[in-house]
FIGU-138262 format. One record per atom (N, C-alpha, C): x, y, z; residue in one letter. Coordinates in steps of 0.2 Angstrom, whole numbers, padded with zeros to 4 digits, always signed. Each point is the difference from the previous one (the first is absolute). Layout:
BEGIN
XYZA ...
***
This chain:
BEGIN
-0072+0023-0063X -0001+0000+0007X -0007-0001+0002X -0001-0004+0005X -0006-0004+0001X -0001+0002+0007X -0007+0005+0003X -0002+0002+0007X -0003-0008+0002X +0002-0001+0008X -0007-0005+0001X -0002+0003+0007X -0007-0002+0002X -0002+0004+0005X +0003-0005+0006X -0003+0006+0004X +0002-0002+0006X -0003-0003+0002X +0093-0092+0111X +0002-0004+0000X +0000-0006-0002X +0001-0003-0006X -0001-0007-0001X -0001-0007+0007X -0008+0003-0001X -0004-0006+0005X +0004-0007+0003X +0002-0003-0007X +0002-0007+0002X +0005+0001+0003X +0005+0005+0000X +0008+0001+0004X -0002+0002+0007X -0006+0001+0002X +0000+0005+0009X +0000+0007-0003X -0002+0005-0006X +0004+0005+0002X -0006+0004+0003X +0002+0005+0003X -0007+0002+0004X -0005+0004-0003X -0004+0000+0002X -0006+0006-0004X +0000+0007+0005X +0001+0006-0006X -0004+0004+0003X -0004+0005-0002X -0002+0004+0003X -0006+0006-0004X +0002+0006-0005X -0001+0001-0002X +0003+0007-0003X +0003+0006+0002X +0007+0001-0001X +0002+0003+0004X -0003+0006-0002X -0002+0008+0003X -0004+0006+0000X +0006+0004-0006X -0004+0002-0004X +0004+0004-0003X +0002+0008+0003X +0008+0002-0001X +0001+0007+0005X +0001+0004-0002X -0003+0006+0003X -0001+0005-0002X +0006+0008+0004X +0001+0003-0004X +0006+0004+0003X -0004+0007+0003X +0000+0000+0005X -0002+0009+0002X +0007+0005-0001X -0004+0004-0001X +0009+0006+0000X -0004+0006+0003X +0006+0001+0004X -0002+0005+0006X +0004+0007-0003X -0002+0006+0003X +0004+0007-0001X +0007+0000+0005X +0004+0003-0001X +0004+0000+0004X -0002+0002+0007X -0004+0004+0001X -0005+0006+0007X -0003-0009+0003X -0004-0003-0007X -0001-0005+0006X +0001-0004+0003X +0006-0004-0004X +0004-0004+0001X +0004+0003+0008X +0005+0007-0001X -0001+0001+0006X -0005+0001+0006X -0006+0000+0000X -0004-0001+0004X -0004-0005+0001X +0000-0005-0003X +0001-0007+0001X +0005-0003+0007X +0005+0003-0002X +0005-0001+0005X -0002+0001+0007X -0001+0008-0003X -0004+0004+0010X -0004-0004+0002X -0005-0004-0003X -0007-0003+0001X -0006+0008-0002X +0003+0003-0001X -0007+0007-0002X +0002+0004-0008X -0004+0003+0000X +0001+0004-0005X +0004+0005+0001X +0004+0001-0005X +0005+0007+0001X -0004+0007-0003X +0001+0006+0001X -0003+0006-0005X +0002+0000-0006X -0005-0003-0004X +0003+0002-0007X +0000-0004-0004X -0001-0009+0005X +0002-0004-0005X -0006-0004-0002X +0000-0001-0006X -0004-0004-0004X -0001-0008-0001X -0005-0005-0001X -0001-0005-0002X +0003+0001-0006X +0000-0006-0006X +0002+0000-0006X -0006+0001-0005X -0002+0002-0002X -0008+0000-0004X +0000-0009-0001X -0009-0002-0001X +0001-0008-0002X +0003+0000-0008X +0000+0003-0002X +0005-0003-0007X +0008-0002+0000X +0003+0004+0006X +0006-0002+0003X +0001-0009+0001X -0005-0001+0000X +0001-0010+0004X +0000-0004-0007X +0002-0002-0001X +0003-0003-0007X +0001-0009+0002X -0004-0003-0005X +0000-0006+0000X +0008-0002-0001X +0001-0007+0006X +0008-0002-0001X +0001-0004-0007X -0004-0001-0005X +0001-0005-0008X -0005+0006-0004X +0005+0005-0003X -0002+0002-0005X -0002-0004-0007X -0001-0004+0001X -0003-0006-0006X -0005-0003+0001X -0003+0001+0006X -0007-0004-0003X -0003+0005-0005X -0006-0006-0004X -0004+0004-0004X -0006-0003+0001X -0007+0004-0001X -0006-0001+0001X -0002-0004+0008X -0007+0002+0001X -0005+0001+0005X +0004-0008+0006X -0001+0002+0005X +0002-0006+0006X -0005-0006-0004X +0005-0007+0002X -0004-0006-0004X -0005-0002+0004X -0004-0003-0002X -0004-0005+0002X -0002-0006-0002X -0003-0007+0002X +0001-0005-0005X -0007+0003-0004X -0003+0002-0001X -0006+0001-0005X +0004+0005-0005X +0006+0005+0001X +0003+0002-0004X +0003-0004-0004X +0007-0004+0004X +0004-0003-0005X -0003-0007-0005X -0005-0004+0004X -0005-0003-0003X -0004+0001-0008X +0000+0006+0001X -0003+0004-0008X +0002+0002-0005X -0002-0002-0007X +0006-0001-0006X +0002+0008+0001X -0001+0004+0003X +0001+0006-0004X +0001+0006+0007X +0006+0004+0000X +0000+0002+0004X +0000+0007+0002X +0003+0007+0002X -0002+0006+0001X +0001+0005-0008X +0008-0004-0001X +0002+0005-0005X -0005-0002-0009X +0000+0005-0002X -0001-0002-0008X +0007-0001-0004X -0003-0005-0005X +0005-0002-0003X +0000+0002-0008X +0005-0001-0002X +0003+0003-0006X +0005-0006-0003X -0001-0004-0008X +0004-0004-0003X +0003+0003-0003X +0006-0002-0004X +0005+0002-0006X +0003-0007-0005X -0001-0001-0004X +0004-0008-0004X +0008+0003+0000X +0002-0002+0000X +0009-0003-0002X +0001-0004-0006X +0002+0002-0006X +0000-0005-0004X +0007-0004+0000X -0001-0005-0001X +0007-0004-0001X +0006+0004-0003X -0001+0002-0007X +0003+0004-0004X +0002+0005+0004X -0001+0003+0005X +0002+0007+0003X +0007-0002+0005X -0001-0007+0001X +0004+0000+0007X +0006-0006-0003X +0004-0001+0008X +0005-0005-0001X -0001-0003+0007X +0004-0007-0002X -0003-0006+0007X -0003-0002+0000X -0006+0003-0001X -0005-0006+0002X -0007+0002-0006X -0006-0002+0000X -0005-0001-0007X -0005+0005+0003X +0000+0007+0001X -0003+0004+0001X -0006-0001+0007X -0006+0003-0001X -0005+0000+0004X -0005+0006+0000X -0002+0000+0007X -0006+0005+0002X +0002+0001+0007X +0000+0006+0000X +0001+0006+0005X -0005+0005+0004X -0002-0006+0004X -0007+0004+0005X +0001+0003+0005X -0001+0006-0001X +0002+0005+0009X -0006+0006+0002X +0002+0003+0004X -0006+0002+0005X +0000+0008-0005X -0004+0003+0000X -0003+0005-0004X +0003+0007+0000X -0002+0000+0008X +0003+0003+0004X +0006+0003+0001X +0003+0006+0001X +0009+0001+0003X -0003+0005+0006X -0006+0000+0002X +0002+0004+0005X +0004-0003+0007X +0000-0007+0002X +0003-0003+0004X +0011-0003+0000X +0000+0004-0004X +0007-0002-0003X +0001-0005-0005X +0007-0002+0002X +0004-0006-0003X -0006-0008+0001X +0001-0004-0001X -0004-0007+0003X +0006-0006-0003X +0001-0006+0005X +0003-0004-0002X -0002-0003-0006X +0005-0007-0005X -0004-0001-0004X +0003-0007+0000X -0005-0004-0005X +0002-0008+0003X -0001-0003-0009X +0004-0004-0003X +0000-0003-0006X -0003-0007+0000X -0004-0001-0003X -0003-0010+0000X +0001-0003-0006X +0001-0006+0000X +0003-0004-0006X -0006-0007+0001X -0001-0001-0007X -0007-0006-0002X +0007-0006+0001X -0005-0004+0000X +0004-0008+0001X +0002-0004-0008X +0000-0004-0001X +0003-0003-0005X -0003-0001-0004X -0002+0000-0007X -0004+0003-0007X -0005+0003+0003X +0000+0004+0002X -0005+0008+0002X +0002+0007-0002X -0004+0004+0001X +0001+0006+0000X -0002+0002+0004X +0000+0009+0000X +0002+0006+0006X -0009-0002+0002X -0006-0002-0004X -0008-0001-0002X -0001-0004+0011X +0006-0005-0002X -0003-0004+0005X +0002+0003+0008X +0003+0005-0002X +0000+0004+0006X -0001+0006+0001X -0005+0002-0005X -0001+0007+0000X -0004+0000+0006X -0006-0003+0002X -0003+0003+0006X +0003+0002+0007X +0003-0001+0001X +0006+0003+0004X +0002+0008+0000X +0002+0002-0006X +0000+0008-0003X -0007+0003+0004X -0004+0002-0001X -0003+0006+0002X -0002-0004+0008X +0000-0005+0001X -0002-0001+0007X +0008+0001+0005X +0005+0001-0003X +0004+0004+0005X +0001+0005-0002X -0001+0003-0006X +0003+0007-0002X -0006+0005+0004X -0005-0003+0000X -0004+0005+0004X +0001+0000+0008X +0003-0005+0002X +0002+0001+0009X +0008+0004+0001X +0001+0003-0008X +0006+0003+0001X +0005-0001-0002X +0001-0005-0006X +0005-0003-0002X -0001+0001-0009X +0008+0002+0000X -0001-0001-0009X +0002-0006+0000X -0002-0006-0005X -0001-0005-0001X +0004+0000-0007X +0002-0006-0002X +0003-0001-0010X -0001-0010+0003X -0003+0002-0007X -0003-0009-0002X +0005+0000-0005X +0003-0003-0001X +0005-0002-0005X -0001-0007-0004X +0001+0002-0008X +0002-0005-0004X +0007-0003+0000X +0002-0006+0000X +0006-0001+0001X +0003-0001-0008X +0007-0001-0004X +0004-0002-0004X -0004-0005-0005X -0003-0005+0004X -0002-0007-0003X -0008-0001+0007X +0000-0004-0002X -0004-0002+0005X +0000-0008+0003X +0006+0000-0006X +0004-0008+0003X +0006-0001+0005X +0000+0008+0002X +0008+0004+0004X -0003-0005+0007X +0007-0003+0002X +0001-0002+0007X +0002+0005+0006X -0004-0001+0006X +0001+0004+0008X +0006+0004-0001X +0006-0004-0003X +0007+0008+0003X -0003+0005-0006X +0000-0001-0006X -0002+0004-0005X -0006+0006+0002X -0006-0004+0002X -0004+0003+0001X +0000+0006+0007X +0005-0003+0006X +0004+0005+0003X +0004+0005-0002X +0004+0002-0006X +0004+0002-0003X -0004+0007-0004X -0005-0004+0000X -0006+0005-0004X -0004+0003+0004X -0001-0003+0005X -0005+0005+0008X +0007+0006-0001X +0004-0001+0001X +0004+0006+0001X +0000+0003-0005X +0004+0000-0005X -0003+0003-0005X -0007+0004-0001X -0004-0002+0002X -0007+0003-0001X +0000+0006+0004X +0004-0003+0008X +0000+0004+0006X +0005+0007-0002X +0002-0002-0004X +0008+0005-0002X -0004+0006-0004X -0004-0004-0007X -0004+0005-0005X -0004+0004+0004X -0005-0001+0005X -0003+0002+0005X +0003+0004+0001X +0004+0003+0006X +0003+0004+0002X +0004+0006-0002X +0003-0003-0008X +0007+0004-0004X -0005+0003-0005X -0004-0003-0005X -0004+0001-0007X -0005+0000+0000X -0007-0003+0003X -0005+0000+0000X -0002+0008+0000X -0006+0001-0001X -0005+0006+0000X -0003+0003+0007X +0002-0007+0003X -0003+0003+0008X +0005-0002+0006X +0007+0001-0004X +0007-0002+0006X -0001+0007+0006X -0002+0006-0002X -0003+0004+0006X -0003-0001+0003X -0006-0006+0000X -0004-0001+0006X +0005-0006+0005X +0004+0000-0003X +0003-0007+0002X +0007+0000+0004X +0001-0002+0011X +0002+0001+0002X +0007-0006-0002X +0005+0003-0004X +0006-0006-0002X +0001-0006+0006X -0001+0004+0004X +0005-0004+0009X -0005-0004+0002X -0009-0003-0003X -0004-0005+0002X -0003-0002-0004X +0004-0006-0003X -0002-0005-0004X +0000-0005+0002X -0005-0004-0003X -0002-0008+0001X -0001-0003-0006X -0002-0008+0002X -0001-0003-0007X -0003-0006+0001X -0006-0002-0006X -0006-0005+0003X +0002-0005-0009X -0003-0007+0002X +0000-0002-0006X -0005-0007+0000X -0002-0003-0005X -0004-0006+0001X +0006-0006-0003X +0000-0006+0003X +0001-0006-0002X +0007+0001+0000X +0005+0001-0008X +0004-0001-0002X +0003+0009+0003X -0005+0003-0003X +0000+0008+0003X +0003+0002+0009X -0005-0007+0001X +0002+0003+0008X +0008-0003+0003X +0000-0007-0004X +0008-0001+0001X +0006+0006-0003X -0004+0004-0005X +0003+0005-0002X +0002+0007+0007X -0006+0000+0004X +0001+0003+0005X +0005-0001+0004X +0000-0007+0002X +0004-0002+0004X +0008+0002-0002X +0002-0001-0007X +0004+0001-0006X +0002+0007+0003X -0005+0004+0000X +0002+0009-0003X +0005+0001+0008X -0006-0004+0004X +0001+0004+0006X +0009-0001+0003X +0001-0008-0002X +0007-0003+0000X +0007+0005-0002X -0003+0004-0006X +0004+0006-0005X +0000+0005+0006X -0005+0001+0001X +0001+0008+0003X -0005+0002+0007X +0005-0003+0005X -0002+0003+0005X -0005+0003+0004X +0000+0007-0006X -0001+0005+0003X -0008+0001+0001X -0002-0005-0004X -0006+0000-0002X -0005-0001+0006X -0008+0002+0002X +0001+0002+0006X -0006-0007+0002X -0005-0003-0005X -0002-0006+0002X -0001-0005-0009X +0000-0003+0002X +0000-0007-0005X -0007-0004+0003X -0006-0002-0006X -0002-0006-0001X -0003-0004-0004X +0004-0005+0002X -0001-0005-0007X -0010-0003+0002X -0003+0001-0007X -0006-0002+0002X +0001-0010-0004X -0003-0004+0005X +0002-0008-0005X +0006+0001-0002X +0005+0001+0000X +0006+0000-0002X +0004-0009-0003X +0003+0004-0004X +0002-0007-0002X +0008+0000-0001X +0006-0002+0002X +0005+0002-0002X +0005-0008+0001X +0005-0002-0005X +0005-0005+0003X +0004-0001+0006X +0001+0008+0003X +0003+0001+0005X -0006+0001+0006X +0003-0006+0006X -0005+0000+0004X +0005+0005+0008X +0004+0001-0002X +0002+0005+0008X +0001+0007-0001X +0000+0002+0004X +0000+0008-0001X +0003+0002+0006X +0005-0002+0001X +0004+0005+0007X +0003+0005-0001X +0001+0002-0008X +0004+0007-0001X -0006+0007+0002X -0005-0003+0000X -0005+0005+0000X +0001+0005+0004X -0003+0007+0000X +0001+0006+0004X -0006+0005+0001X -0005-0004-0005X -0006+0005+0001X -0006-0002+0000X -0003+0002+0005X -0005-0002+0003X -0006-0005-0005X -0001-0007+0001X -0001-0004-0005X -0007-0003+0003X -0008+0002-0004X -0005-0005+0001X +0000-0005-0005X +0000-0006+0002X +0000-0006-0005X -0009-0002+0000X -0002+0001-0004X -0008-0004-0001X +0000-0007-0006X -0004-0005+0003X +0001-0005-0003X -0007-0002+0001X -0003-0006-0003X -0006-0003-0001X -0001-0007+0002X -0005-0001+0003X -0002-0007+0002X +0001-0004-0004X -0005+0000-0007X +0000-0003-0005X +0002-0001-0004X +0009+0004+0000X +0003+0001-0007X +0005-0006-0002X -0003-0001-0004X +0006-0008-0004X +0002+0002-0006X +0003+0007+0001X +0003+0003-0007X +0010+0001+0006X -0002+0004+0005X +0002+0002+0005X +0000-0002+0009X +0000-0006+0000X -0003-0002+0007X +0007+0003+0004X -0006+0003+0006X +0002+0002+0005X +0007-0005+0003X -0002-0006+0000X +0003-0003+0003X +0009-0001-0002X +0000+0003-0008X +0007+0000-0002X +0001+0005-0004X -0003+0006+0002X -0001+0008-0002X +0001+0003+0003X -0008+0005+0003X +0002+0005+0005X +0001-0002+0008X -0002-0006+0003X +0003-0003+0005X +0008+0001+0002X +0002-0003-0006X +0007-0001+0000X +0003+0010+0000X -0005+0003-0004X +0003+0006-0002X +0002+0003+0008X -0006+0002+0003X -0002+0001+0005X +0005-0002+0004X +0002-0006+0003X +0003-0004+0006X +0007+0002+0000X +0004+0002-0010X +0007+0002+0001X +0000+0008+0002X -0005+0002-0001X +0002+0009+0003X +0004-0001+0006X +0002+0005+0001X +0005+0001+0004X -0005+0002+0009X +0000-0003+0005X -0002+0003+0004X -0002+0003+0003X +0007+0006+0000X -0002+0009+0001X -0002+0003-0004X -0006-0004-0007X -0001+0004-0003X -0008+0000-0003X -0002+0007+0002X -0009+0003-0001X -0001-0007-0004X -0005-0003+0001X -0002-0005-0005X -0007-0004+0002X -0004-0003-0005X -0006-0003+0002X +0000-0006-0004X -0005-0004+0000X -0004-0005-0006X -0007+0001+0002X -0002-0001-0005X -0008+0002-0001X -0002-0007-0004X -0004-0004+0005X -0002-0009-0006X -0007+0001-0002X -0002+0003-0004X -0008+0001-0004X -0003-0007+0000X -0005-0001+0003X -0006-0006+0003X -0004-0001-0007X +0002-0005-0001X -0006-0001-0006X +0001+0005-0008X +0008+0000-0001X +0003+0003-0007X +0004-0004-0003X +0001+0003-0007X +0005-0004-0004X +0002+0005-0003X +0008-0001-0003X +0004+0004-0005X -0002+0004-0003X -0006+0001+0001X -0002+0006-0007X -0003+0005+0006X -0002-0001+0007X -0003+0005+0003X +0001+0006+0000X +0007+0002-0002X +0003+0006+0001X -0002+0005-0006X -0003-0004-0007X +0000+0003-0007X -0009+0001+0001X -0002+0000+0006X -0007+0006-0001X -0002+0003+0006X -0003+0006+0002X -0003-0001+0006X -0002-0001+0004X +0007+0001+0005X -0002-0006+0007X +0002+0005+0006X -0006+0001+0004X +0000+0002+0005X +0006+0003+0007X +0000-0010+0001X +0007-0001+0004X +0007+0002-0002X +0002-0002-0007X +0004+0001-0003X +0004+0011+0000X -0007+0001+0000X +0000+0007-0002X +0001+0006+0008X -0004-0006+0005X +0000+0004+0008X +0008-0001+0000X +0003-0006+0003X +0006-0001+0003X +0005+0003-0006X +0000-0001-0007X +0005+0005-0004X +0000+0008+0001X -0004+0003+0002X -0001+0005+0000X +0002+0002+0006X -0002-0004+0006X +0004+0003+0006X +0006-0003+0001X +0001-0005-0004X +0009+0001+0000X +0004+0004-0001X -0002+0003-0009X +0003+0007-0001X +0000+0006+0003X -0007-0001+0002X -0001+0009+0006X +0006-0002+0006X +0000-0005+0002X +0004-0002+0007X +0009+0004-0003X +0002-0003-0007X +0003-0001-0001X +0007+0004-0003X -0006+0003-0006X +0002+0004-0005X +0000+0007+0004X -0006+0000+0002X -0004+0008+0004X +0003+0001+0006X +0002-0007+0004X +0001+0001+0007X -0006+0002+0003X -0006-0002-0001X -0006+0003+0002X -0001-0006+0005X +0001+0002+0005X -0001-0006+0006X -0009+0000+0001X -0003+0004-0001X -0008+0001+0000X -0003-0009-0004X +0004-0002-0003X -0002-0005-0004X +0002-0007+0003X +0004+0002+0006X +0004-0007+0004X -0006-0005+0005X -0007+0006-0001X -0005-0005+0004X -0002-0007-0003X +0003+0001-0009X -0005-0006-0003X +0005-0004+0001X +0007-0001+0002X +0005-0003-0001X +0003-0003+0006X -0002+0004+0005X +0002-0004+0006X -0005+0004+0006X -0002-0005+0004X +0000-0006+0001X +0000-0004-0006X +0003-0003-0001X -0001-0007-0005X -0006-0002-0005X -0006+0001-0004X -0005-0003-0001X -0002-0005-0001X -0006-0002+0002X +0000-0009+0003X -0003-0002-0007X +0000-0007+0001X -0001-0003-0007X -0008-0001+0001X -0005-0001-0008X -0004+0002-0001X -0006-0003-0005X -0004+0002-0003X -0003+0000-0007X +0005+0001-0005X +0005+0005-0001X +0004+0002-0005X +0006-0002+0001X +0004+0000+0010X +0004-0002+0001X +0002-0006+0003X +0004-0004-0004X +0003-0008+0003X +0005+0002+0003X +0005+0003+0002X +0007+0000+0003X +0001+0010+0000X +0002+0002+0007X +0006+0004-0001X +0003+0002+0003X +0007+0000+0000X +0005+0001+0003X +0005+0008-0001X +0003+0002+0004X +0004+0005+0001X +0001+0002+0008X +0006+0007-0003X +0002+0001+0005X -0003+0006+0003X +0000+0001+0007X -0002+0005+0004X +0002+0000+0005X +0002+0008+0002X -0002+0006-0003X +0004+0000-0006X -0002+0005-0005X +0000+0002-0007X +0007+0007+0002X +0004+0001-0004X +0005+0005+0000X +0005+0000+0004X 
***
């Protein structure tokens, strides 16, 4: 074990601000009756402020900001674990990066699959850059590294299953919020796992590459990122097409990265790492704090060529 330190635009749909997140006050019964009267009754009490209880017991760490989510590294410390191939079934083992911490509970958790002859390597940077905003993370080796998108779907679950059921840290691990990220072949693998199983609470394929270009079956909240420059995976008959089949009524974005190619996803990229990270918070956490980087819509830029989604979020 290893410590490391600490609306889619082009349709009309409308913009708006972030909704306020809600907060519940709870009253005594004294007050509450006297609430009614307009005055205070003898006897009766406010609720102490520990009474007011945030409505999403799931967020984790400090309210965001863009100088936060922009920074490789976020509140929690983080903690690794290897999985060796040998130990497991379904899929080619991995690394298991989570927050150090249990004082804050359960944390959701999210599985990433490398693209086509790679390994878990070209995605590790990912692991401590979300395991420390609060997420346990598994970079996963897959069967082969020659395994095509359904397979590689097959095995984000599987990884999501060992997580949960057998891993060494399925106690830090809330079962009911999971996600799944993948590069290239990996992230049509996303798209793959997400088709299986519903339940799962966001999908994003990063450059995705997959034969199947519609996804109507989909049901879970899906950002498609894709790249200007990629002619391994061009947008224009990948994540475009990926994108346009979701279904309507459903949570969804595209992210078109300004001046990238197929590989952006396999190092250290800023943009990639802000909007991923606030789609899972939105997503997985329910953490609407995170809905300011998302909607309004983010304009196109130095890093961004295109984005589209829908708003409001939820």
């Amino acid at each position: 074990m290893q410590r490391l330190s600490t609306g889619d635009s082009s349709a009309g749909r409308r913009r708006v601000h972030p909704r306020p997140r809600l907060r519940s006050l709870a009253l005594t019964a004294g007050a509450a009756t006297a609430a009614l009267f307009g005055g205070l009754v003898p006897g009766a009490q406010a609720a102490p402020p520990e009474a007011a209880a945030a409505a999403n017991p799931y967020e984790r760490g400090p309210d965001p900001t863009v100088a936060a989510i922009e920074a490789p590294l976020g509140s929690y410390a983080v903690s690794q674990t290897t999985v060796s191939a040998g130990g497991v079934s379904g899929f080619g083992g991995g690394t298991i990066y989570y927050p150090t911490s249990t004082a804050d509970g359960t944390f959701g958790a999210v599985a990433i699959a490398p693209g086509f002859t790679a390994t878990q390597s070209s995605v590790a940077w990912l692991g401590p850059r979300l395991a420390s905003r609060g997420f346990v993370v598994f970079t996963i080796n897959t069967l082969s590294t020659l395994d095509q998108p359904a397979s590689r779907g097959r095995q984000l679950l599987a990884a999501l299953d060992h997580l949960k059921q057998n891993s060494t840290v399925s106690g830090r691990i809330d079962a009911a919020r999971l996600g799944v990220m993948g590069h290239s072949m990996g992230g049509g693998g996303s798209l793959e796992a997400a088709k299986s199983r519903t339940t799962l609470k966001a999908a994003i394929p990063l450059t995705g590459w997959n034969t199947d270009k519609t996804w109507p079956e989909l049901r879970t909240p899906t950002l498609v990122v894709g790249a200007d420059g990629d002619t391994v995976a061009p947008v224009a008959t990948h994540s475009e097409p990926f994108y346009e089949s979701l279904p309507g009524t459903l949570d969804k974005a595209y992210l078109e990265l300004n001046g990238a190619t197929h590989s952006a996803p396999t190092s250290s990229n800023t943009t990639i790492a802000k909007y991923s990270l606030s789609w899972l918070k939105r997503f997985i956490d329910d953490d609407t704090r995170y809905e300011q980087f998302l909607c309004p819509l983010p304009q196109p830029g130095p890093t961004i060529e295109e984005y589209r989604g829908s708003c409001p979020l939820g």
